[in-house]
C-alpha positions in Angstrom: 124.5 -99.0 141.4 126.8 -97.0 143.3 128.4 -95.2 139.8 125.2 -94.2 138.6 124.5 -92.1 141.9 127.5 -90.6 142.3 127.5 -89.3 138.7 123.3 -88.2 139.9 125.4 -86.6 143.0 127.9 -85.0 140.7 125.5 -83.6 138.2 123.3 -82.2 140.9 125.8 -80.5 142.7 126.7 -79.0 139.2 123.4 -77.4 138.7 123.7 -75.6 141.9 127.2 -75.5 143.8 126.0 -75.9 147.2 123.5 -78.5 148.1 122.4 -79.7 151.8 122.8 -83.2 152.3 119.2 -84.1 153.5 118.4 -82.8 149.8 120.6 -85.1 147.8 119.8 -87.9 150.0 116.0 -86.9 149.5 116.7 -86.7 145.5 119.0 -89.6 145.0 116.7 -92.3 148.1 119.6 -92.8 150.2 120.5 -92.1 153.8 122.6 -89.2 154.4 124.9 -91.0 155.7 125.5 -92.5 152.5 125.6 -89.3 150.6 128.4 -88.2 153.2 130.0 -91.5 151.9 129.7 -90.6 148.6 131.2 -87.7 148.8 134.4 -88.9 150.7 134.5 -91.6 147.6 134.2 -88.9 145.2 137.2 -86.4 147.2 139.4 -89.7 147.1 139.1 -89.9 143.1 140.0 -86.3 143.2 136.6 -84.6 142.9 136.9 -81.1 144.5 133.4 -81.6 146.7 133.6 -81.3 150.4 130.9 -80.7 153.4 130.5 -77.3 155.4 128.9 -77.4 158.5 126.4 -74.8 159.8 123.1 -73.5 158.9 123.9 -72.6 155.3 126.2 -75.3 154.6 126.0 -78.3 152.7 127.8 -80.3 150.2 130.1 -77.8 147.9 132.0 -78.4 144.5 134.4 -76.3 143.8 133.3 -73.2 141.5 136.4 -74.1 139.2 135.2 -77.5 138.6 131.5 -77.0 138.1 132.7 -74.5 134.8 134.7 -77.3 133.5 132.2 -79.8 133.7 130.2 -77.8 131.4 132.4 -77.6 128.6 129.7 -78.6 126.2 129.0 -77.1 122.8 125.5 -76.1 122.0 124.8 -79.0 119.4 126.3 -81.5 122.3 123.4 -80.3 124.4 120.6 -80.3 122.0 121.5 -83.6 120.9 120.6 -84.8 124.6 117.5 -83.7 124.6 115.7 -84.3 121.0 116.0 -87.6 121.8 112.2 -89.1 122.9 113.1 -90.8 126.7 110.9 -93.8 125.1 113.8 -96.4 125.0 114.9 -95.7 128.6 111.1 -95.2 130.1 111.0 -98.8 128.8 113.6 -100.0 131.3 111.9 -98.1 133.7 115.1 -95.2 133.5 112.8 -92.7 132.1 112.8 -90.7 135.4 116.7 -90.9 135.8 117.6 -89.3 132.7 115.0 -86.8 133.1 116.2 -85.8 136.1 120.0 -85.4 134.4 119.1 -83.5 131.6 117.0 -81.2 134.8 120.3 -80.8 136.0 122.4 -80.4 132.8 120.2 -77.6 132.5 120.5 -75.9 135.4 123.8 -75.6 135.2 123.2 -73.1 132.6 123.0 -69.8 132.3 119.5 -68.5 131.0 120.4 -67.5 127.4 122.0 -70.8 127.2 119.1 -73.0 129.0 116.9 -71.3 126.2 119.0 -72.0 122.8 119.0 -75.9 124.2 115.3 -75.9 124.8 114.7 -74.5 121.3 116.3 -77.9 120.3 112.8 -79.5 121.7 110.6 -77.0 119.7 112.3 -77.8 116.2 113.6 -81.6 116.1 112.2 -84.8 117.7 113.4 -87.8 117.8 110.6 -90.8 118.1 111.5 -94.5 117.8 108.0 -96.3 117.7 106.6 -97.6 114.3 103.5 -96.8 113.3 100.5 -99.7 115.0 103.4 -100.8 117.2 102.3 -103.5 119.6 102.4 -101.9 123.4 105.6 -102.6 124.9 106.0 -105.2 127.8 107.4 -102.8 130.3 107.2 -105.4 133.3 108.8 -107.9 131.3 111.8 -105.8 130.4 112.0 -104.3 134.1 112.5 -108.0 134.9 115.1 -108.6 132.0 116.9 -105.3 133.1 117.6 -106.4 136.6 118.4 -109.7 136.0 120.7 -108.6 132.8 122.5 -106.7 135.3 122.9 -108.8 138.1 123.6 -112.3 135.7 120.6 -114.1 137.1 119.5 -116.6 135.2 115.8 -116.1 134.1 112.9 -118.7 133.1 111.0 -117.5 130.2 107.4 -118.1 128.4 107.6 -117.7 124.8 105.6 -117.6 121.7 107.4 -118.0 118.8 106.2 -116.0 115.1 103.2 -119.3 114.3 101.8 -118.6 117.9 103.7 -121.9 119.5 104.6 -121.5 123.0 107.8 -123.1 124.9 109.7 -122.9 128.5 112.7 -121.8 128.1 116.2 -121.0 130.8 118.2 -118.9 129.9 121.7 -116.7 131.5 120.3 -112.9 129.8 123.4 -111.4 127.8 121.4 -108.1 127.5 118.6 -106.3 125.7 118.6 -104.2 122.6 116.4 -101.7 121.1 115.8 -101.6 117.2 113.5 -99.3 116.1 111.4 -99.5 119.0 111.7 -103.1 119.8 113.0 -104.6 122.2 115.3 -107.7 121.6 116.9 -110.3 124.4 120.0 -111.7 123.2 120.2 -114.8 125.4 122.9 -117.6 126.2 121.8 -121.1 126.9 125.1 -123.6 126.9 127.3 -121.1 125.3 125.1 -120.5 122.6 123.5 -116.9 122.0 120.1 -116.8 120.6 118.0 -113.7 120.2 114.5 -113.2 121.2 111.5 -110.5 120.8 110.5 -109.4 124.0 106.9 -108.7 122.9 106.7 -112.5 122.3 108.2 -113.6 126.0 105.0 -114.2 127.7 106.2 -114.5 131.2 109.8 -114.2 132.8 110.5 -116.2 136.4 114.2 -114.7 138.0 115.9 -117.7 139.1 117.4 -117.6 142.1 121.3 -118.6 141.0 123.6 -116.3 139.1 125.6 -117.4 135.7 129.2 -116.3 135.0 129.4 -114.0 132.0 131.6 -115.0 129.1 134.3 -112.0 129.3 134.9 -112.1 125.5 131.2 -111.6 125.3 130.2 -107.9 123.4 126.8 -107.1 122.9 127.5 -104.3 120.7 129.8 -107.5 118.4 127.4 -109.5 118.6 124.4 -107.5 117.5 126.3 -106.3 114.3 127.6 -109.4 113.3 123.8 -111.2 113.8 122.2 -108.1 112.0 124.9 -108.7 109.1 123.7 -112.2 108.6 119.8 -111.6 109.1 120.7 -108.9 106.2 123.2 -110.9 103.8 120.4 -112.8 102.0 118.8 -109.8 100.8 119.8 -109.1 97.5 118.9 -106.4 95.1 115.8 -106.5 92.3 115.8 -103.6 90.8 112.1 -102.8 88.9 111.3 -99.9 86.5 108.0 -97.9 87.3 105.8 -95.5 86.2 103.8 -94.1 89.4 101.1 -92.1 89.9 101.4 -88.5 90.9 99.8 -88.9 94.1 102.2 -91.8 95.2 105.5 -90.4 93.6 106.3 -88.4 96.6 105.6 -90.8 99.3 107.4 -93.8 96.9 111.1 -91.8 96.7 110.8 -90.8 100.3 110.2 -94.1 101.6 112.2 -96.6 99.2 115.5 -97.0 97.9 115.1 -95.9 94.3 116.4 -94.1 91.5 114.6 -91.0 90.2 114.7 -91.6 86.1 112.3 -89.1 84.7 110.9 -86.9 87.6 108.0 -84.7 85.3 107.6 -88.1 83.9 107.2 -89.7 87.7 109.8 -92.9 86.4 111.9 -94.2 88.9 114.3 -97.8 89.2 113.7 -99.3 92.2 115.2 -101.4 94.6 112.3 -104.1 96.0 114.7 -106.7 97.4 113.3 -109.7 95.6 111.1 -110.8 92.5 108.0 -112.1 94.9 108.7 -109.0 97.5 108.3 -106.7 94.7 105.1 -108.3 93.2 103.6 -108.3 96.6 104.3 -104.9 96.5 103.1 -104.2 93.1 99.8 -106.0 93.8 99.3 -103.5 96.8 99.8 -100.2 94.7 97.3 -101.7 92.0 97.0 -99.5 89.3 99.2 -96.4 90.8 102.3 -98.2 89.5 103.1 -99.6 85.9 106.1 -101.5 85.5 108.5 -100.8 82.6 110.8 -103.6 83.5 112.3 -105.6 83.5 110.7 -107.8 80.8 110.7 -111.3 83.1 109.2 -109.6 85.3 106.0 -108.4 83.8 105.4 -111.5 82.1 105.7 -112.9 85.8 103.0 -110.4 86.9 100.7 -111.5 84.1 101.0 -114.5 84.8 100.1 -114.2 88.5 97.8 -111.6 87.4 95.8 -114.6 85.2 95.7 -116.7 87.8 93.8 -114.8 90.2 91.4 -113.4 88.1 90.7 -117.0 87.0 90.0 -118.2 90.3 87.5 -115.6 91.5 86.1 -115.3 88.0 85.2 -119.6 88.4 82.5 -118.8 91.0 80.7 -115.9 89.2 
C-alpha cells in the first residue's frame, strides 16, 4: 500500500506547500516516522520535498513543482468529479478518493475551485439501475483484500435457479458493470465469472496462489463480454406507438425513426420471442406493421391465451 500513500502524501502537500509531519501522519494513519520515510523515498525518485525543522516547519514541496502538478485543463478536472464515488464506496475507497479530489481542489486557486464545482451542479454521473438489489459491501471488502493480496478465498454461492454450492477459488479481480459487481475467478487455470450479489458468504484462506502473469483483467473481460454478446442477433419490427410512449420508446431502444408525426419507427428487439415479450407488455400502445411472419406469430400466441383463460369463464 505504500504507492497509494505516497501519491495521498504527494497530493496533500500539493494542496498546501508546507505541511507538519504530525498532520500527514494524522491524515494518511501512519507514524511520523514513516511519513519522514516517505518522504526520503519520494526525494530519492527525484521529488523536490524535504523537511524543515523549527516551529513553522514541516514537510515542503518545492513551489515549482506544486504548479506543474497541476497542469490540468478544466474538463480534466470536472470529469473527476461528476463521477458518483458509488463504485469505489463499494470497495470501501469511497473516503480515499474523496479525500484526493479535497486536495485536487485545494490546490486551486478560487476562481478555478468554483468553475470545477459547477461541474457537480450541472452533470452527474450515477451507475445504479433502477430496483437494484443492495450491494454486498462486506463481501466485496473481503474480495478486495484478498484480490490484492492473491489469497485464495472460499465462497457460498447461489446460482440464477436459487441452487447453492462451496466453491475455492484464487480471485483474479472484480468488475463493475453498470453497477454490479462481478468476480472473475480462477480455479485450475480456468477463469469463471461470478455475481457478487449471489456469493452468499466468502471465507479468506490462509495460503496465497501465484498469479498467471499473462493474466489481464481488462482482456479478459472484453473478450467474455464479446461472447455473452455474439448470440444476439438483430430482429428488426415495424411499429406504430402511441404518443405517450413514442418518446420514452426512441430514447430507450435501438430504433429507427420512420414517420415521426406519424410515431412509426423500425426497431431493433434482439429476437422474434424477445420482441413478442415485449409487444405483449406495451399491449395496445404498439401496433406492429411488420414484418408479416411476425404478426401472424403474435396472433397466434395472441389465440392461445385468450383460449385458455376464456375455458374457465
Amino acid at each position: 500500500m505504500k504507492a497509494p500513500r505516497l501519491l495521498s502524501l504527494l497530493l496533500q502537500l500539493q494542496a498546501s506547500g508546507r505541511v507538519s509531519a504530525s498532520r500527514l501522519a494524522r491524515d494518511l494513519e501512519v507514524s511520523e516516522r514513516t511519513i519522514y520515510r516517505d518522504v526520503d523515498a519520494l526525494a530519492q525518485a527525484g521529488v523536490p520535498v524535504y523537511a524543515e525543522r523549527g516551529r513553522l516547519g514541516g514537510i515542503v514541496l518545492s513551489e515549482g513543482y506544486r504548479r506543474s502538478l497541476m497542469e490540468l485543463s478544466a474538463d480534466d478536472l470536472r470529469s473527476l468529479l461528476v463521477i458518483r464515488e458509488d463504485p469505489l464506496a463499494d470497495l470501501g475507497l469511497g473516503d480515499r478518493r474523496a479525500r484526493i479530489a479535497r486536495q485536487l481542489l485545494g490546490a486551486l486557486t478560487e476562481e478555478e475551485r468554483d468553475a470545477a464545482l459547477q461541474a457537480r451542479r450541472r452533470v452527474l454521473v450515477d451507475q445504479r439501475r433502477w430496483y437494484q438489489a443492495p450491494i454486498p459491501s462486506e463481501q466485496l471488502r473481503m474480495l478486495r483484500e484478498a484480490a490484492w493480496s492473491d489469497r485464495r478465498v472460499q465462497i457460498e454461492y447461489r446460482d440464477r435457479t436459487g441452487k447453492s454450492s462451496a466453491r475455492t477459488l484464487d480471485p483474479m479481480g472484480l468488475v463493475s458493470k453498470a453497477g454490479v459487481w462481478y468476480l472473475v475467478g480462477s480455479h485450475e487455470g480456468s477463469y469463471r465469472t461470478f455475481r457478487v450479489d449471489r456469493i452468499v458468504s466468502v471465507q479468506m484462506r490462509a495460503e496465497r496462489f501465484e498469479r498467471a502473469p499473462d493474466f489481464d483483467l481488462d482482456a479478459y473481460w472484453n473478450e467474455s463480454t464479446r461472447r455473452l454478446e455474439a448470440p444476439w442477433i438483430a430482429y428488426w419490427v415495424t411499429l406504430r406507438l402511441a404518443p405517450h410512449v413514442f418518446h420514452e420508446v426512441v430514447q430507450s431502444t435501438e430504433c429507427t425513426i420512420v414517420d415521426r408525426d406519424g410515431c412509426i419507427v423500425a426497431i431493433n428487439l434482439g429476437s422474434a420471442s424477445e420482441a413478442s415479450w415485449r409487444l405483449f407488455g406495451w399491449g395496445d400502445a404498439a401496433e406492429v406493421l411488420g414484418p408479416p411472419e411476425f404478426i401472424e406469430a403474435l396472433v397466434r400466441h395472441s389465440r392461445a391465451i385468450v383460449a385458455r383463460y376464456a375455458a374457465g369463464h
